[in-house]
Residue, then its C-alpha position, 0 to 999 in steps of 0.5 A: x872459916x871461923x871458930x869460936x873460943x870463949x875466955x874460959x877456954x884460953x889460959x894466958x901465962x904471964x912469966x915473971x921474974x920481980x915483976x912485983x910493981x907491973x904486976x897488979x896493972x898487968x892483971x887488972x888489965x886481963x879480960x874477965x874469964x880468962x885463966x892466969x897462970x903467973x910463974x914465979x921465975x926465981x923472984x926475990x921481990x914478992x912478985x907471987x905474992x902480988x899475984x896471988x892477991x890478985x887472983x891468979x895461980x901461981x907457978x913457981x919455976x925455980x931455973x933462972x931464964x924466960x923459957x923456963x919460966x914459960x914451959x912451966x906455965x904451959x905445962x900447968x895450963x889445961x885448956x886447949x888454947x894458952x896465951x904467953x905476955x909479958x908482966x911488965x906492963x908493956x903490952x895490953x893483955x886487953x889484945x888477947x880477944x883480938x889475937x885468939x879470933x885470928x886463931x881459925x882452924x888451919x891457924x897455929x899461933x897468932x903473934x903479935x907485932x909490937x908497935x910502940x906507942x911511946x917514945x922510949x917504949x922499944x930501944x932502937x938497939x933492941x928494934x934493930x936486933x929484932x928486925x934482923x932475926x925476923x928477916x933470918x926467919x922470912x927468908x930463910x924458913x918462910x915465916x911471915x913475920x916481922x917479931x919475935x912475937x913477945x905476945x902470941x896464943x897458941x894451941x898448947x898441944x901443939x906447941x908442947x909436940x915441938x919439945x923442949x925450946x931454948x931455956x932463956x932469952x932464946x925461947x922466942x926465936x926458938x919457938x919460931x924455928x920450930x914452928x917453920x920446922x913443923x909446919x904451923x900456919x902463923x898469922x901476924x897481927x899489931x899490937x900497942x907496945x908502951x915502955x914497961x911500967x916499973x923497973x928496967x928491961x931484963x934485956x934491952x936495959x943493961x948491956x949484960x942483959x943485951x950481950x946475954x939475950x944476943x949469946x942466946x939468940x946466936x946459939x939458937x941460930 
C-alpha cells in the first residue's frame, strides 16, 4: 500500500539555539516546497535573523530545552505531516523525501538512524549511550529501533495526542516511549551523519552538556 505526500504537505521544524553559522547550509540544503518552521530557542547570536533572511518562519520559544523548542515548531506547523532535524548541519534535510515515502498508511513515524560518514561526526561516548537506550526500547517496548531517531517525520496529530514530552534533551526518548505506549507503527531508515558544521555540541561536546542530556534521559526512564 502506498501514499503519496507532496512537499507542500510536510512542515520540517528545525530547533535551534545559536545555530547562526550552520544555519544558512541547513537551509540551502531543504528540497524546494517544503514549509520551515525555525524555532529560536532563547538564542543570543542572531540565529532568527539568519532564518528569516533565508525564508524560513520564525518561531520563538523562549524556555531553554530541545523539547520545548520542538513542541513550539509543531504546534505552529498546520500540515498534516511535520518533519523534526536538527540546524546544526549535521544531517542532510535533502533525506526528508526519502524518509516521508517510507510514511505509508499504518506507518506513524519514520526515523532515522544515523550512520556517520566522518571521522569524529558521532563521539563514541554519545554512540555508546545511544546504542544502550535503543536496546532499553527493543527490548523492553518492542520499538524496532536502534536511535533515538535525531531526524524523523511524523503525523503531527498524532504526536500532539501523546501530550506533553520531556522538555530538554529528554524529548527524544520520551517521544519513543510514547509512541510504543501508544501503539505507532515505526519504520527505521539510514540516514548520513556528518560532524556539525559550526560550533560545538550542546550535548556530546561538553561534559556538562553530556551530564545533563544523561539526567534527563534517566528521568525520563
Amino acid at each position: 500500500m502506498t501514499e503519496t505526500h507532496e512537499a507542500r504537505d510536510i512542515t520540517l521544524v528545525i530547533p535551534c539555539h545559536n545555530e547562526a553559522g550552520a544555519l544558512p547550509g541547513v537551509l540551502a540544503a531543504v528540497p524546494p516546497g517544503y514549509r520551515v518552521i525555525v524555532v529560536d530557542n532563547a538564542s543570543t547570536d542572531g540565529t532568527a535573523a539568519v532564518a528569516s533572511a533565508a525564508g524560513a518562519t520564525v518561531v520563538t520559544e523562549p524556555t531553554p530545552g530541545y523539547g520545548s523548542a520542538v513542541h513550539a515548531g509543531i504546534r505552529a506547523a498546520d500540515t498534516e505531516l511535520v518533519a523534526v532535524l536538527d540546524g546544526d548541519g549535521s544531517l542532510d534535510p535533502g533525506e526528508i523525501p526519502m524518509l516521508a515515502s517510507e510514511l505509508v498508511p499504518g506507518v506513524d513515524m519514520v526515523a532515522g538512524r544515523r550512520r556517520a560518514v566522518a571521522r569524529g561526526a558521532w563521539p563514541w561516548h554519545a554512540r555508546a549511550g545511544n546504542a544502550v537506550l535503543a536496546a532499553v526500547l527493543r527490548r523492553r517496548h518492542g520499538l524496532p529501533i536502534h536511535d533515538l531517531a535525531a531526524v524523523r517525520v511524523l503525523r503531527r496529530e498524532r504526536l500532539l495526542a501523546l501530550g506533553p514530552l520531556h522538555p530538554r534533551s529528554g524529548y527524544p526518548l520520551a517521544l519513543l516511549l510514547g509512541a510504543a505506549r501508544a501503539g505507532w507503527a515505526v519504520v527505521e531508515r539510514d540516514v548520513r551523519y556528518r560532524p556539525r558544521t559550526h560550533g560545538v555540541s550542546k550535548v556530546s561536546g561538553s561534559v556538562r552538556g553530556t551530564v545533563g542530556a544523561v539526567r534527563d534521559f534517566w528521568s525520563v526512564l
